[in-house]
C-alpha positions in Angstrom: 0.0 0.0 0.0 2.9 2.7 0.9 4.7 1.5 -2.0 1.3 2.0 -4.7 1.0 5.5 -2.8 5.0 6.3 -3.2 4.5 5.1 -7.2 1.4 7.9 -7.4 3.2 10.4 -5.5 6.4 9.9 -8.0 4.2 10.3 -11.4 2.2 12.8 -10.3 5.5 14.6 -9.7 6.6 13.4 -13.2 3.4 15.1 -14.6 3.8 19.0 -12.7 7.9 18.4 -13.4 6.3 18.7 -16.8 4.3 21.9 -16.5 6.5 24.1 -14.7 9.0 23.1 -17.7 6.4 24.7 -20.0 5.5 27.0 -18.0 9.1 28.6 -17.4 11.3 30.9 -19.9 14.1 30.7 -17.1 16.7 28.4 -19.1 18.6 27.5 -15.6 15.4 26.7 -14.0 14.1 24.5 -16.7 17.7 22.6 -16.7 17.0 22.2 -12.7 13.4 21.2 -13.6 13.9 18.7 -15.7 17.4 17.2 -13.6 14.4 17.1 -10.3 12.8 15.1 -12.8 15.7 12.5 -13.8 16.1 12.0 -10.0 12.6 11.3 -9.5 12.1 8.6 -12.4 15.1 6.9 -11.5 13.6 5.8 -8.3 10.7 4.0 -10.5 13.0 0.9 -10.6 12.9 0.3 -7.3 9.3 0.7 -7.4 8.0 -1.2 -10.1 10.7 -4.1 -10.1 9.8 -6.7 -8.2 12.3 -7.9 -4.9 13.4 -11.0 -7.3 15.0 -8.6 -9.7 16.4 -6.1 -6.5 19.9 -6.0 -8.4 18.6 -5.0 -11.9 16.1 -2.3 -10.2 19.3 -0.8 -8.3 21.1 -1.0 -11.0 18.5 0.8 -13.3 18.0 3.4 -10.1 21.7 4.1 -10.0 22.7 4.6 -14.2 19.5 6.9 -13.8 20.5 8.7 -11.1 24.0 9.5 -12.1 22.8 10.9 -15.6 19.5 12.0 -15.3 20.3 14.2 -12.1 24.0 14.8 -12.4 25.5 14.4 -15.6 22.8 15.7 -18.1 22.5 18.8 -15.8 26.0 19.5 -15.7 26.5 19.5 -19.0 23.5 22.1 -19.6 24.5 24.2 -17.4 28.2 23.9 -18.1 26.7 25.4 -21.7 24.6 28.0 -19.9 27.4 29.4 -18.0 29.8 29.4 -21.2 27.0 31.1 -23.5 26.1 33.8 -21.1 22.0 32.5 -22.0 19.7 33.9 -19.4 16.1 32.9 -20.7 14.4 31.2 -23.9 13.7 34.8 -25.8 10.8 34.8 -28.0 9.8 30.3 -28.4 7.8 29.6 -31.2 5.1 29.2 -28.5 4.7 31.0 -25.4 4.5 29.6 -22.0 0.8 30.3 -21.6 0.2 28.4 -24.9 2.6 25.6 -24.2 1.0 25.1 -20.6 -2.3 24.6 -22.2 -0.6 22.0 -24.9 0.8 20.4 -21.6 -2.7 20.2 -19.8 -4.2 18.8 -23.3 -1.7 16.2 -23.9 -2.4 14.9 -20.4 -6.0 14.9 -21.2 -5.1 13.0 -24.3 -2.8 10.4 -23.0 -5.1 9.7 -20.3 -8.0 9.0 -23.0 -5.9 6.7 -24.5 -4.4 4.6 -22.3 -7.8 4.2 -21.4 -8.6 2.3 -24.0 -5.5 0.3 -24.8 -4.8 -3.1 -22.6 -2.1 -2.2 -20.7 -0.4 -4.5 -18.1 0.3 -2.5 -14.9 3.7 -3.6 -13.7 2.5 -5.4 -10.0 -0.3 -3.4 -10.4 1.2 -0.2 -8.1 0.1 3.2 -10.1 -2.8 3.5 -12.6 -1.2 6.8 -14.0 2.4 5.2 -15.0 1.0 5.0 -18.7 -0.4 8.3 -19.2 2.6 9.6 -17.4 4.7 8.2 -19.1 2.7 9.2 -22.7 2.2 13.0 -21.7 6.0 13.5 -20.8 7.1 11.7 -24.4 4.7 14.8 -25.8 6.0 17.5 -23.5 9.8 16.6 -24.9 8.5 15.8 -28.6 6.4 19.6 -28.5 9.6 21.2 -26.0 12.0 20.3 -29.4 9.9 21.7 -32.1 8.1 24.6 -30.4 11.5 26.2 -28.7 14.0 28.5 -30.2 17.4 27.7 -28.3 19.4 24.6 -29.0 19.6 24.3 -25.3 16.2 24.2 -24.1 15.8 21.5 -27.8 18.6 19.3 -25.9 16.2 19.2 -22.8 13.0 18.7 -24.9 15.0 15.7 -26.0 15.5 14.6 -22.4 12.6 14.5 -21.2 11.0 12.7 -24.3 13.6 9.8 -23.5 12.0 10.7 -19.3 9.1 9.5 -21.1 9.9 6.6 -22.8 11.6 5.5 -19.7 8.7 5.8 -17.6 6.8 3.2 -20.2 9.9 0.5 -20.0 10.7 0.9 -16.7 7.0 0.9 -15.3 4.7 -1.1 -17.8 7.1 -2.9 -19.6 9.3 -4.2 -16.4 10.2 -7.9 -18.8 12.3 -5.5 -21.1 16.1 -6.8 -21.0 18.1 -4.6 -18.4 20.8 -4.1 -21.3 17.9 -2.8 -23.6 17.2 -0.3 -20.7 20.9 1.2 -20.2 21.1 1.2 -24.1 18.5 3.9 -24.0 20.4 6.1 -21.6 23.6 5.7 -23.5 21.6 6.9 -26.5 20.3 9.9 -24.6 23.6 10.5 -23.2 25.1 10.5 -26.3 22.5 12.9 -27.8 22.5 15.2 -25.6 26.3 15.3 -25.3 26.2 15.6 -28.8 23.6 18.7 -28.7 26.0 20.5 -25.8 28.6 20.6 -28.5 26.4 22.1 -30.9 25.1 24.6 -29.2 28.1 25.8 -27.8 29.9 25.9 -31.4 26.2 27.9 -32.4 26.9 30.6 -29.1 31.2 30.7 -30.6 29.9 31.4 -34.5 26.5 33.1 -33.7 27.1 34.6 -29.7 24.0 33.0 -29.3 22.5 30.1 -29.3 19.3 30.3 -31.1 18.8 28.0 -34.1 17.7 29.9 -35.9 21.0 31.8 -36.8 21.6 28.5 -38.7 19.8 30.0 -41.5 22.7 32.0 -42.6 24.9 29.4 -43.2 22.3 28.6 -45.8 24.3 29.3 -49.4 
């Protein structure tokens, strides 16, 4: 029972991480946002994998710990501090707007996990699919709707949050080694976007990508 109430506690957390990363212009604070987020998935191991599989689950916990709320953060933040970036000026969409795209693609994962036949992992948390649904849509709408190459690299964070949600809580049978590969992969993205954007901020002093236009030609 403390556990199933623990689970709720940690996606509903999931789900306002979300908002308040919408919801914010502040580029440190949605860096901080989103690393209070790594740190609170990576305890859904621990959660949703059973006792017989305690070693995998810490294992899982640990990987996500260490990237999710230290590495990916540092990096970001490494950036922020070399750029001189203070907010996300002018997003395609504003934070009202994306705070209401957040609320509706809640609404709409809800709906539909409602009507696909989901296991529930031991059954401890009714919400881990939709949670895990809305925050693949905050990251996939975060990259396409925001300006800076920073604030894209978290967009692409927490759409991999997301799909770690879904493996880690509904689809516990996936192979640990399937499960670090994904974190390498975002790792590796993300490592990959830090470099970018700080060669945009060298060229550009900035880090908007849309200065990438003039290299058009």
């Amino acid at each position: 029972m403390a556990g199933g109430l623990i689970a709720e506690a940690v996606l509903v957390l999931v789900v306002l991480t979300n908002l308040v990363l919408l919801g914010s212009s502040r580029l440190r604070t949605c860096i901080r946002t989103v690393a209070l987020q790594g740190i609170v998935i990576s305890a859904l191991p621990v959660l949703f994998i059973g006792p017989e599989n305690a070693v995998r689950a810490s294992l899982l916990a640990v990987v996500g710990l260490a990237l999710k709320g230290v590495v990916f953060p540092a990096l970001l933040l490494r950036i922020l501090r070399d750029t001189g970036a203070k907010r996300e000026v002018e997003p395609f969409v504003g934070p009202t707007l994306s705070l209401l795209a957040g609320v509706a693609s809640l609404g709409f994962s809800i709906a539909v996990c409602a009507r696909l036949d989901l296991p529930e992992l031991s059954e401890m948390s009714s919400l881990a699919a939709p949670a895990g649904l809305a925050t693949l849509l905050v990251g996939l709408f975060v990259i396409v709707s925001r300006r800076k190459a920073l604030t894209q690299a978290l967009g692409y964070v927490v759409l991999e949050n997301g799909i770690y949600v879904f493996g880690v809580a509904i689809v516990g049978e996936v192979p640990v080694l399937v499960e670090l590969g994904v974190l390498l992969d975002a790792f590796v993205a993300v490592f990959i976007m830090s470099i970018a954007a700080w060669h945009i901020s060298r060229e550009f002093n900035d880090i908007d990508v849309d200065r990438l236009d003039r290299l058009k030609g």
